[in-house]
N, C-alpha and C positions, 0 to 999 in steps of 0.2 A: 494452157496446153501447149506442147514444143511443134510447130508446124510439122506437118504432116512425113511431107517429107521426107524429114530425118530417120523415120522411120524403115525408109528404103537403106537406108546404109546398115542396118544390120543385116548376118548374114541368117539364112534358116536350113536348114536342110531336114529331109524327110526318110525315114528308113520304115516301107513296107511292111508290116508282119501281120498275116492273119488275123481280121478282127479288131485289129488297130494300126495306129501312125504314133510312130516317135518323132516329135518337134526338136528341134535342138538348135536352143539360139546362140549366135555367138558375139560375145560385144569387142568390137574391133575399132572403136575410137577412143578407148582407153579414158571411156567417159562413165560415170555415174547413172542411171538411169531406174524412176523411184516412178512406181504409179504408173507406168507406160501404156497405153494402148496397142494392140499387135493384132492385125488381122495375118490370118494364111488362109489359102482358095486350098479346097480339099475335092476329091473328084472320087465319085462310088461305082460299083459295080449295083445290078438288078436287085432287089429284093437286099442291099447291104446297110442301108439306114433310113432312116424315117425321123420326123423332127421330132422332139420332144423326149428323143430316146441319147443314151451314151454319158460318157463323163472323160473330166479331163483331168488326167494325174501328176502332182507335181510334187515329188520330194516323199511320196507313198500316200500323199492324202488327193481327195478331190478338191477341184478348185471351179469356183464359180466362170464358164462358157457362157457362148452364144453361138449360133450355126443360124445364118443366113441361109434360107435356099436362094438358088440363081436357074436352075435347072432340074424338071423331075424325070423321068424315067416314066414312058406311054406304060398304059391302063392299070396307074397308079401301086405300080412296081418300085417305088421309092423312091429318094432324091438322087441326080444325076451329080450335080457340080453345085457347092455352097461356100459357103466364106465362114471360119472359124477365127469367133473372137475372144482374147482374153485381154488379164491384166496381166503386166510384170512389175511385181513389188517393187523388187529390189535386185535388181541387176548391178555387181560388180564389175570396175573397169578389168578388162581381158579374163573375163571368166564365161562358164555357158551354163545355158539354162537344159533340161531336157524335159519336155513334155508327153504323157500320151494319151491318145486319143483314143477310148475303149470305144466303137461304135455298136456295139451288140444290142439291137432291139427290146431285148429285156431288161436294159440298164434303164429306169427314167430319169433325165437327166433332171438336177436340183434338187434330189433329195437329201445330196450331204451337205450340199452349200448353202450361203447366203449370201446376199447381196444387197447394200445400200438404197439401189433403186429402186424407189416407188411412185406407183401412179395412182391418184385419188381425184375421183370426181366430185365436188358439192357445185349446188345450184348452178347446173350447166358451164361451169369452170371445172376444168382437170389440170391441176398440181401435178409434176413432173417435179419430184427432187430424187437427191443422191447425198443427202446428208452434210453436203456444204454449199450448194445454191439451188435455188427451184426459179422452173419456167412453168407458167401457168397461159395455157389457151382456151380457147372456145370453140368447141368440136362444133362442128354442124354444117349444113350445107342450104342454099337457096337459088333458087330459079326465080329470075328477073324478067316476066314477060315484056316488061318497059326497063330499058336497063337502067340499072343505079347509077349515082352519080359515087364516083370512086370511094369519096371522104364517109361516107354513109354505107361501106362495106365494112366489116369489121377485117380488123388485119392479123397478121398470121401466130403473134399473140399478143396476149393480155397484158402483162408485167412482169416482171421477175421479182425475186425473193433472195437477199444477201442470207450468209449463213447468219448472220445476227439479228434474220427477222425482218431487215427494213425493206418494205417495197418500193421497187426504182422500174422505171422504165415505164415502155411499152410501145407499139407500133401503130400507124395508120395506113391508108392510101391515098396516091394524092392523084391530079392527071385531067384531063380535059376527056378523053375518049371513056365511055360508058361501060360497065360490065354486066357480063348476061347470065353470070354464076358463078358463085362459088362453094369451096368447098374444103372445111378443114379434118382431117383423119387423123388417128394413130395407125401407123402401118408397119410398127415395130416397136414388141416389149419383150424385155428378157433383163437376165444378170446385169450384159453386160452395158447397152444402149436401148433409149426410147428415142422414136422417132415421131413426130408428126411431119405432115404434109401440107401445104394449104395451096391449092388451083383455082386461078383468080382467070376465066373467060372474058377475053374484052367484044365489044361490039363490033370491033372489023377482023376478028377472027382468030386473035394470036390470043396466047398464053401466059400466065406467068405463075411457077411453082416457088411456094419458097417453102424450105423442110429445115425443124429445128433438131438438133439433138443434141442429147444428154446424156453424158458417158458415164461411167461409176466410178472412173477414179480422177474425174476432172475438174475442179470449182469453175470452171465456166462452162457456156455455151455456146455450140457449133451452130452457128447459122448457113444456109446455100440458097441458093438464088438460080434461077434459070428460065429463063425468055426466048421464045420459038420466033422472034421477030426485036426486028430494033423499036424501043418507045423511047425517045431520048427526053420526052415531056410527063410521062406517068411510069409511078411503078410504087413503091412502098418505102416507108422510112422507119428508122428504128430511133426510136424518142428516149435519150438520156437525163435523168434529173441537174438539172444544176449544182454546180459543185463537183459532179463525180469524176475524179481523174481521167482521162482518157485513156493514160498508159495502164488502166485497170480495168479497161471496159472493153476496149474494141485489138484484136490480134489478130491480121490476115496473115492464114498460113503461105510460108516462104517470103514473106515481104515481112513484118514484125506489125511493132505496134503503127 
């Protein structure tokens, strides 16, 4: 995936009309641009949309969204402010894309589309793929009246899964300070991204979130990390099989490989 970033150099613009929003992207680096991920923050009037509802039009057909809420609208009079996700196939250099956004309550969204991304649970492992890598976790959660010792949490996942089958990887925790909970969630499925969560409570009071996701038009995976406090001796690691190139495993976005 191209760091994040880059993403902000395209241009977008929005044109109003009743009932919907036209997208219109414009590619202004005279670059190439295949598979791309594109979020826009979309903002509603009362009673104007509700999740699970709308479609998004490109070129006269629907194409596979996602609509984050961020903000709803008091005594459940609909969403105020959310974030709209798509793909962009195939973006020509110095050309534009136009999108719209039909939000009409009576539309449910995903009826015309499809989408690579699925999520399947067996034996308390749930499989996150997208049709060319999968990340596999372990939902759950526990209260530690005696807290554990870090290595003896389970970490935020299980392995991963190359598009050819072979499983690599996987994470632990490491750390001298104890923890008093945790706990791993999905807190986001749709078309376009699955998200999980996992919150790791330590014993002297601080936190640590790490959330993985996986996008539909991406062969890797996005890892995030965040800590309410400095640990500069505990926190989690991410375990590669030997052998595995680096330049093909690990990409921090705006910095590379």
């Amino acid at each position: 995936m191209k760091p994040v970033s880059y993403i902000t150099l395209f241009l977008l613009s929005i044109a109003v009309i009743a009932g919907q929003r036209q997208i219109v992207l414009k590619e202004l680096l005279n670059k190439q641009w295949t598979n791309e991920p594109v979020t826009y923050p979309l903002a509603f009037k009362q009673n104007q949309y509700v999740i699970g509802s709308g479609e998004l039009i490109y070129q006269g057909k629907a194409i596979p969204f996602q609509v984050e809420p961020l903000e709803s609208w008091p005594d459940k009079k609909g969403i105020k402010k959310a974030i709209l996700s798509f793909i962009v196939t195939d973006l020509k250099p110095r050309t534009n894309h136009t999108y719209t956004f039909r939000f009409s309550n009576a539309i449910k969204a995903g009826e015309k589309t499809a989408s690579q991304l699925t999520v399947k649970t067996t034996n308390s492992l749930t499989s996150i793929s997208n049709g060319k890598s999968t990340v596999v976790v372990k939902l759950g959660k526990a209260e530690f009246p005696k807290p554990a010792d870090a290595h003896t949490v389970p970490g935020p996942l299980s392995h991963l899964i190359t598009a050819d089958g072979k499983r690599i990887g996987g994470s632990s925790l490491y750390g001298e300070i104890k923890i008093t909970h945790y706990q791993t969630q999905l807190i986001q499925q749709g078309p376009i991204q699955v998200k999980t969560k996992s919150t790791y409570r330590y014993s002297n009071g601080k936190t640590l979130t790490i959330s993985v996701i996986m996008n539909a038009a991406d062969p890797g995976v996005e890892i995030h990390t965040h800590s309410d406090g400095d640990m500069l001796e505990d926190g989690w690691r991410l375990e590669l099989n030997k052998g595995l190139p680096l330049n093909e495993a690990i990409l921090i976005p705006g910095v590379g490989n």
